[in-house]
Structure formats: C-alpha cells, structure tokens
Backbone as a printed PyTorch tensor [residue, N CA C, xyz], in Angstrom:
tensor([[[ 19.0260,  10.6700,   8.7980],
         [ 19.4820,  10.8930,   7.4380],
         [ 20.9240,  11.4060,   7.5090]],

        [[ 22.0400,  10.3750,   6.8830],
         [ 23.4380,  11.0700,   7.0050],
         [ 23.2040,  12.2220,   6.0020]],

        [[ 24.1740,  13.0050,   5.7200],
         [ 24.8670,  14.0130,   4.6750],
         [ 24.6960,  14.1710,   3.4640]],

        [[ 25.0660,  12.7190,   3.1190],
         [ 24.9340,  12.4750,   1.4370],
         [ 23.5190,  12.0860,   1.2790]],

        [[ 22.4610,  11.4950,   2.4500],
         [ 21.1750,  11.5350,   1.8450],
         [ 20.6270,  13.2420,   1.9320]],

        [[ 21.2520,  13.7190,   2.7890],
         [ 20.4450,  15.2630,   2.6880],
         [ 20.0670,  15.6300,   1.4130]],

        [[ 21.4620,  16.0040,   1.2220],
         [ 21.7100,  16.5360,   0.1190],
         [ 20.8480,  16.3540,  -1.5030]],

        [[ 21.3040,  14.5330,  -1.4170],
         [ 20.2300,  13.9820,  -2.1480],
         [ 18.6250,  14.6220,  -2.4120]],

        [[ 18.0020,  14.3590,  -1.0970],
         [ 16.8450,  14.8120,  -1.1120],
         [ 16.4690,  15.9910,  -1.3190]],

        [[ 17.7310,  16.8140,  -0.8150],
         [ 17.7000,  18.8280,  -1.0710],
         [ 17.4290,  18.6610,  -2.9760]],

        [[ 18.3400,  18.0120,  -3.0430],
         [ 18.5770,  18.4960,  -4.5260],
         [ 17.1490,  17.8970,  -5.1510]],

        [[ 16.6940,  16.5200,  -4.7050],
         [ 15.7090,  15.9160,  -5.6370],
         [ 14.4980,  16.8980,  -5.8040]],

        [[ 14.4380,  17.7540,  -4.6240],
         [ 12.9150,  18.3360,  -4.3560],
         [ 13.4970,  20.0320,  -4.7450]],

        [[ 14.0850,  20.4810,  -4.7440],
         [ 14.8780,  21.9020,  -5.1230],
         [ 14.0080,  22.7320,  -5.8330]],

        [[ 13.6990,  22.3320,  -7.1840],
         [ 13.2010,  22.5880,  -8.0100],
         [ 11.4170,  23.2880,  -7.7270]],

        [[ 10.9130,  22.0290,  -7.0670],
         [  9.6900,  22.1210,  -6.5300],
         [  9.5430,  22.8950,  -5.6250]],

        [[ 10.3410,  24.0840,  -4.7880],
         [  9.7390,  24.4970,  -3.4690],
         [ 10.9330,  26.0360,  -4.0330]],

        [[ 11.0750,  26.1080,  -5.3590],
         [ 12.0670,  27.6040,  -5.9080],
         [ 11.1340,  27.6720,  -7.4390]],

        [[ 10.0580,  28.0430,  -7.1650],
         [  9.5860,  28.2670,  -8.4630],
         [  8.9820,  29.3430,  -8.9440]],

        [[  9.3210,  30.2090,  -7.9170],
         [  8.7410,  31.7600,  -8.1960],
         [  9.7350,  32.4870,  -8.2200]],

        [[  9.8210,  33.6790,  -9.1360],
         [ 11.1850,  34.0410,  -9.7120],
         [ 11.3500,  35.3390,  -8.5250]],

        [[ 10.3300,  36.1260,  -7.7850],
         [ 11.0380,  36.4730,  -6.4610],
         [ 11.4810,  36.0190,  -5.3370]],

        [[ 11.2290,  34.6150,  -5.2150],
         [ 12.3280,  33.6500,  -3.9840],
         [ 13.2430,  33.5150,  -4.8050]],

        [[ 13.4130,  32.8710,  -6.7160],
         [ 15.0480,  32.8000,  -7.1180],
         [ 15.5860,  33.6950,  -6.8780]],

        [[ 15.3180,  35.0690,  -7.0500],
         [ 16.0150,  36.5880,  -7.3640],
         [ 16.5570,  36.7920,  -5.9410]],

        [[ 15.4600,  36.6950,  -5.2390],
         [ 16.0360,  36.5870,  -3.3670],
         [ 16.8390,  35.5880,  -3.4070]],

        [[ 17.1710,  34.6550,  -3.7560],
         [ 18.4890,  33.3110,  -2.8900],
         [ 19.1460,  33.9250,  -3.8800]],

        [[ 19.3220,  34.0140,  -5.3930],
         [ 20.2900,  34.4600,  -5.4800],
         [ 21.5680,  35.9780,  -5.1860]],

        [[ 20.9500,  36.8120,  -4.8060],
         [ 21.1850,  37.6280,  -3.8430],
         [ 21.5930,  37.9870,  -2.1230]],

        [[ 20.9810,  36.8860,  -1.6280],
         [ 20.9950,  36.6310,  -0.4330],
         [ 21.7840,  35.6530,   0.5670]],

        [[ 22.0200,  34.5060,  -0.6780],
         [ 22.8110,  33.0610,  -0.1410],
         [ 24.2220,  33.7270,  -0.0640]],

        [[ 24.3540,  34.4290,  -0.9130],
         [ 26.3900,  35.3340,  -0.9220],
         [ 25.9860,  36.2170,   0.1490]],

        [[ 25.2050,  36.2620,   0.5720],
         [ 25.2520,  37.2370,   2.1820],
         [ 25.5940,  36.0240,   3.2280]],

        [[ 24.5790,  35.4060,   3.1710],
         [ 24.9580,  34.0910,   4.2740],
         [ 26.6390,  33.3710,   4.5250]],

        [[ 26.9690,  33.4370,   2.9710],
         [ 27.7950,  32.4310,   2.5470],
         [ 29.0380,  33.6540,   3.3310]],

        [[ 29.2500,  35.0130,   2.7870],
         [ 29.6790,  36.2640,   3.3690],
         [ 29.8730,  36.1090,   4.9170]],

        [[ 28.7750,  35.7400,   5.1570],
         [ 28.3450,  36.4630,   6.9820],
         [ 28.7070,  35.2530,   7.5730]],

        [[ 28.6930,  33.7530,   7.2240],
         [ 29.5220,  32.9180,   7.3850],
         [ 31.0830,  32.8150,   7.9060]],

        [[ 31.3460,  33.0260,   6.7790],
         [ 32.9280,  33.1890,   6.8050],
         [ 33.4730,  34.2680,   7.4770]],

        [[ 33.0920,  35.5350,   7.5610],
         [ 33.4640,  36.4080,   8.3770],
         [ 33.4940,  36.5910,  10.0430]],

        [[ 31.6720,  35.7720,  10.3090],
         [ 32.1530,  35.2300,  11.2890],
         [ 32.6800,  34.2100,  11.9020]],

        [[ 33.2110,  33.4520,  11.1000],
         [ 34.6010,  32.6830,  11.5660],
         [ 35.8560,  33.0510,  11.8850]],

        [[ 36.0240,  33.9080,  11.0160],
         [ 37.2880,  34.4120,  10.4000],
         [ 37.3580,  35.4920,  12.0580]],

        [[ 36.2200,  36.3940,  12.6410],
         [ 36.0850,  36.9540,  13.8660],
         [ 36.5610,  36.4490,  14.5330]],

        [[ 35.6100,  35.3370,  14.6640],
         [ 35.8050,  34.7820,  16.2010],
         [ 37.3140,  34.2040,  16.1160]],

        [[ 38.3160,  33.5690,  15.2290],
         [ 39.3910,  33.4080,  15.4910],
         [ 40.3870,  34.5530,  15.5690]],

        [[ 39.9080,  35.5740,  15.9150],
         [ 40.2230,  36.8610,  15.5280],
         [ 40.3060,  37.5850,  16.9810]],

        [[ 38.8410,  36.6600,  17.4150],
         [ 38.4190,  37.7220,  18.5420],
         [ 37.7730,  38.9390,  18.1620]],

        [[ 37.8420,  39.7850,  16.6770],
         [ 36.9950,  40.9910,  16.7040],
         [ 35.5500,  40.6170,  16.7490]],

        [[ 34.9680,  40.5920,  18.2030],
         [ 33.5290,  40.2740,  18.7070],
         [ 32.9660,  41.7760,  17.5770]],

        [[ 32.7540,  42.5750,  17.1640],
         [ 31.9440,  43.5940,  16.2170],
         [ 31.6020,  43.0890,  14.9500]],

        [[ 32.9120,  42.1890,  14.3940],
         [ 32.7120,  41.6590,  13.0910],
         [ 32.1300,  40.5940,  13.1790]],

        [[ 32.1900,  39.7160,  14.6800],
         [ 31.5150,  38.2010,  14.4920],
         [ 30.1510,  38.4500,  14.7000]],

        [[ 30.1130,  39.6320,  15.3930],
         [ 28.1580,  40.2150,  15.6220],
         [ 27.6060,  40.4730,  14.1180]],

        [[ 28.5250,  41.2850,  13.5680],
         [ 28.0700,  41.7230,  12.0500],
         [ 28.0140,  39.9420,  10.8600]],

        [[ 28.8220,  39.4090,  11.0450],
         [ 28.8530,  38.0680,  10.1620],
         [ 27.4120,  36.9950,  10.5230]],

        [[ 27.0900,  37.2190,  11.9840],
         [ 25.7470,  36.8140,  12.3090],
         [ 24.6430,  37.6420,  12.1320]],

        [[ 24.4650,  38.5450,  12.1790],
         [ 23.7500,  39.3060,  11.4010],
         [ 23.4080,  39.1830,  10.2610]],

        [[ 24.5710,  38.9250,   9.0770],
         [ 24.0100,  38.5910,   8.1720],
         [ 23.7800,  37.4730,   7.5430]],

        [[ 23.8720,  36.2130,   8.0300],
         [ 23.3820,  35.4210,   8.3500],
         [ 21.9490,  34.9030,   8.7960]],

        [[ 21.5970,  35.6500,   9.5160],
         [ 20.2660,  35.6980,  10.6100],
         [ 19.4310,  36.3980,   8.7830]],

        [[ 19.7080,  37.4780,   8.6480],
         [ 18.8770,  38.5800,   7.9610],
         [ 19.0630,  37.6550,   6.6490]],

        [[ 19.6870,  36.6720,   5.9660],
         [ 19.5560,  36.0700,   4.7440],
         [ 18.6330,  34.4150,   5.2340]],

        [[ 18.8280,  34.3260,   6.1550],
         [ 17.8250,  33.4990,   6.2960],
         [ 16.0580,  33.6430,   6.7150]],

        [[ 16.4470,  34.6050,   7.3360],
         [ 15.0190,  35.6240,   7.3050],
         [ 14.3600,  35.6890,   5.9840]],

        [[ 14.9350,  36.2660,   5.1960],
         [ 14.8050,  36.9540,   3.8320],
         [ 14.4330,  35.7600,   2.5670]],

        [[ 15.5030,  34.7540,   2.7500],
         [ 14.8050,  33.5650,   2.3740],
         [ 13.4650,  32.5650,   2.5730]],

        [[ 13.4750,  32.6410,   3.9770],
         [ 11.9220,  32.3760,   4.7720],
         [ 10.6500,  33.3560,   3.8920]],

        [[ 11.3420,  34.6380,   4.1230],
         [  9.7960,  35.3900,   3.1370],
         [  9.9720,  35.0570,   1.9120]],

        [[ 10.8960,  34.7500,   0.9920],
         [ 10.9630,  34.3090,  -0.5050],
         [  9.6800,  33.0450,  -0.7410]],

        [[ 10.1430,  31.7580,   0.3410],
         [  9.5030,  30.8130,   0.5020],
         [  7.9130,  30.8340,   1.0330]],

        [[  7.3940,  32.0620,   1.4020],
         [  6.2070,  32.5850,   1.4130],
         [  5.6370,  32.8880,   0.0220]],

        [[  6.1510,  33.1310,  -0.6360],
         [  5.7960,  33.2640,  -2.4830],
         [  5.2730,  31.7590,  -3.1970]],

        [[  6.0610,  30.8980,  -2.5610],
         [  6.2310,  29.7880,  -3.8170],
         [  4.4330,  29.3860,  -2.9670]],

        [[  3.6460,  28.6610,  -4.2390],
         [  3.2440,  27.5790,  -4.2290],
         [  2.8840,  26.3100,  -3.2520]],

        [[  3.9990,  25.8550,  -3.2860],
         [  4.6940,  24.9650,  -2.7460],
         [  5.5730,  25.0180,  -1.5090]],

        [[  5.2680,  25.2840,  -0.4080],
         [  6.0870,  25.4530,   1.1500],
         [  7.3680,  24.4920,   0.7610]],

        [[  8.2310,  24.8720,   1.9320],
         [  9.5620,  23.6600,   2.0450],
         [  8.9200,  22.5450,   3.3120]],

        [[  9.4240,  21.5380,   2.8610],
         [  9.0990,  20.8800,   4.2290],
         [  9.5940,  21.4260,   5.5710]],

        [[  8.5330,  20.9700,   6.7520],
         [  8.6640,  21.6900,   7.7250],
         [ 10.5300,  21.0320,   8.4180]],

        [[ 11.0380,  21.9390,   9.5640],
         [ 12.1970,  21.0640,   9.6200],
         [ 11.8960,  20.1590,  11.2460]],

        [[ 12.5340,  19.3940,  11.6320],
         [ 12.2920,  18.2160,  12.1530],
         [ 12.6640,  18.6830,  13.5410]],

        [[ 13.4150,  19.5710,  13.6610],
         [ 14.3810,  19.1410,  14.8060],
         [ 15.5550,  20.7350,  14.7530]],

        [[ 16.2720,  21.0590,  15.7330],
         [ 17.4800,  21.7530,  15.5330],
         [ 18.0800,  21.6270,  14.8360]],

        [[ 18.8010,  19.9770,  14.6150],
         [ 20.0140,  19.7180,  14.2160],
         [ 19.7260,  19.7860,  12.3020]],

        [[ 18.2340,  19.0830,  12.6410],
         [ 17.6500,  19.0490,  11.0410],
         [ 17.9980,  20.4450,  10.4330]],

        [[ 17.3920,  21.5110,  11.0110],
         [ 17.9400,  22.9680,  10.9450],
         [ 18.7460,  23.5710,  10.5540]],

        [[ 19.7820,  23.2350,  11.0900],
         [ 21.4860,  23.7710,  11.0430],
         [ 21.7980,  23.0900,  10.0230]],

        [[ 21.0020,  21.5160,  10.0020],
         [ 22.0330,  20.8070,   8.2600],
         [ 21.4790,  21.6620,   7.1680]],

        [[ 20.4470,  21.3410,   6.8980],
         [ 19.4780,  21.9620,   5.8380],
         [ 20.2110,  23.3720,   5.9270]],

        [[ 19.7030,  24.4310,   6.4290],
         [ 20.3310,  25.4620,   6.0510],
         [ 21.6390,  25.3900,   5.4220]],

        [[ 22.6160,  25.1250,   6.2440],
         [ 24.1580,  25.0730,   5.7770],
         [ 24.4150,  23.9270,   4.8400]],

        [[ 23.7650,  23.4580,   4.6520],
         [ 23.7720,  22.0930,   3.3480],
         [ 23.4170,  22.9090,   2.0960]],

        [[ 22.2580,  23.8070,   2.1820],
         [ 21.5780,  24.3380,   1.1040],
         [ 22.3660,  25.6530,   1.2580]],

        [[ 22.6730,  26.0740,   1.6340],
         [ 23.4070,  27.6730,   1.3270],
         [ 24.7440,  27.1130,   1.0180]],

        [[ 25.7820,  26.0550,   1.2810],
         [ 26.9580,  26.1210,   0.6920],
         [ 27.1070,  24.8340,  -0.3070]],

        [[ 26.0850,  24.1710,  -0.7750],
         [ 26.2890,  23.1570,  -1.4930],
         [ 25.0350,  23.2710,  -2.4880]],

        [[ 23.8000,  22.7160,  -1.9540],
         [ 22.8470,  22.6510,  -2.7850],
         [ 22.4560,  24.1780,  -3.8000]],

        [[ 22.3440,  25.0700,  -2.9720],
         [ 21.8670,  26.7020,  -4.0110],
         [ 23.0930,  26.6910,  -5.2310]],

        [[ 24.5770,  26.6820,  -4.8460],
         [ 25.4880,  26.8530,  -5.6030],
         [ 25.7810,  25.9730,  -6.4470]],

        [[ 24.8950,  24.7980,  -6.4860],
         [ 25.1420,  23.4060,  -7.5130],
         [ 23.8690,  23.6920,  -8.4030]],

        [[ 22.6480,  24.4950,  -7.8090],
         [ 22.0070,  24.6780,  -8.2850],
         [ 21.7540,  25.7380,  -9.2880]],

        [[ 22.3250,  26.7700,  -9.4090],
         [ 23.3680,  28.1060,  -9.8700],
         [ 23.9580,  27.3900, -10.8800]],

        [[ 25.0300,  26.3800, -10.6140],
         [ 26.3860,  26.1970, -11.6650],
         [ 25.8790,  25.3030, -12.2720]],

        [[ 25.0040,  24.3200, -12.0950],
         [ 24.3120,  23.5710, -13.1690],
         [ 23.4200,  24.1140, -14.0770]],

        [[ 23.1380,  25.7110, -14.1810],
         [ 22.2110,  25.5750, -14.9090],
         [ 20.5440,  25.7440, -14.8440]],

        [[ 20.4370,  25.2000, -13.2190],
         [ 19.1810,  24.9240, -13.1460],
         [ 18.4540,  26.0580, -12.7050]],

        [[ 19.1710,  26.8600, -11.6750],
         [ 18.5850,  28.1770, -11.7290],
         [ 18.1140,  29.1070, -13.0740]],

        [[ 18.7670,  29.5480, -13.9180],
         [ 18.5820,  29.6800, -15.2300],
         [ 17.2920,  29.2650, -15.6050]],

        [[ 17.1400,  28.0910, -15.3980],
         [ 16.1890,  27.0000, -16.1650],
         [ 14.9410,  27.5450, -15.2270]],

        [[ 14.9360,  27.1390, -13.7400],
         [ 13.9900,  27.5540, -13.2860],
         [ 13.3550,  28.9470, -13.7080]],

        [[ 14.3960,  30.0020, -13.7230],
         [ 13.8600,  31.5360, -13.6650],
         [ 13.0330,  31.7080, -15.1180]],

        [[ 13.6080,  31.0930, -16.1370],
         [ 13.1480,  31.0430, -17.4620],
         [ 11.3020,  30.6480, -17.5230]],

        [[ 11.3720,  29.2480, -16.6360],
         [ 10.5460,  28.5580, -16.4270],
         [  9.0360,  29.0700, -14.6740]],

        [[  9.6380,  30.1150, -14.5120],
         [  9.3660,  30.4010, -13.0420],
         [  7.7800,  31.5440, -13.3520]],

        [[  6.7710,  31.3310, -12.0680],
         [  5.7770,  31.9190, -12.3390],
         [  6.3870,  33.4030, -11.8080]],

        [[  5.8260,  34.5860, -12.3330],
         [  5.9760,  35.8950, -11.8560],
         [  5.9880,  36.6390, -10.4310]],

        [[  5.1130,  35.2480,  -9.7500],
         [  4.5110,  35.6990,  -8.2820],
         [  5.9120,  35.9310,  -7.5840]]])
C-alpha cells in the first residue's frame, strides 16, 4: 500500500475505531505530545543535545502508549499492524496527517457529540 492509499484507508475507517469520547479526549491531548516529542527530537539530534532527543522520544513512546490504552475503550479494535514498516507509517501517517484532518474537518467534534461515554 503506497502513502496516498494509507491514508485513504486511515481516513475511510477513522471514524469506526475513535468512538468513545475517552480515546477522543486522549488523541486529542496526546497526538500534540507526539507531534511535540517528534520535532524536538529532531531538532536534538541535529543539535546533538542527546537529553532532549531522549526526552522528545519519550514522549513519543508515552503518547503512543497512551493512545494504545484509549483504543482499549472503543468497541471496535484498530486493525492489527502488519509488519514494522506498516507501524512506523500508520503511526506517523495518523499522528501528523490523519488525527489533524480529522480535528480541522470537523469530524472530531462530530464524533465527540456523537461518541458513547465509555
């Protein structure tokens, strides 16, 4: 699956596997940690400050953690992932594209409105 089908498919099924309003409340809280702990440790390692690139993975590690137990709430599991590489897309596909399209469209909103209590 290239890129643009990921994505595709992230987005088609999104809805279905974020329908409990403590996994929304968690990603939305949590993905700006990733998205955070991301960039910082980039921004480290070209830096060289190894403390901050430990801390930027850290939070990283701990928002994907944290998301994993959100996804213990829903209903509906995520599909399992395939592979490593499957891994690394999905995550970083869905924390810097899919959650934040999902946010600015609206649909979060919609979901939480629409979302069971569990």
């Amino acid at each position: 699956m290239n890129v643009s089908e990921l994505l595709r498919w992230q987005w088609d099924g999104y809805t279905r596997y974020h329908g409990s309003r403590f996994n929304l409340l968690l990603h939305i809280v949590v993905v700006p940690l990733f998205l955070v702990g991301n960039v910082v440790l980039l921004a480290a390692l070209a830096q060289r400050a190894w403390p901050a690139a430990l801390g930027g993975a850290v939070a990283m590690v701990v928002s994907v953690a944290l998301q994993g137990r959100g996804h213990r709430a829903e209903t509906l599991p995520p599909e399992p992932f395939t592979g490593p590489l499957n891994a690394i897309s999905r995550i970083f596909l869905e924390q810097w594209v899919t959650f934040p399209r999902f946010v600015l469209s609206g649909h979060w909103m919609k979901a939480w409105r629409h979302a069971s209590a569990s």
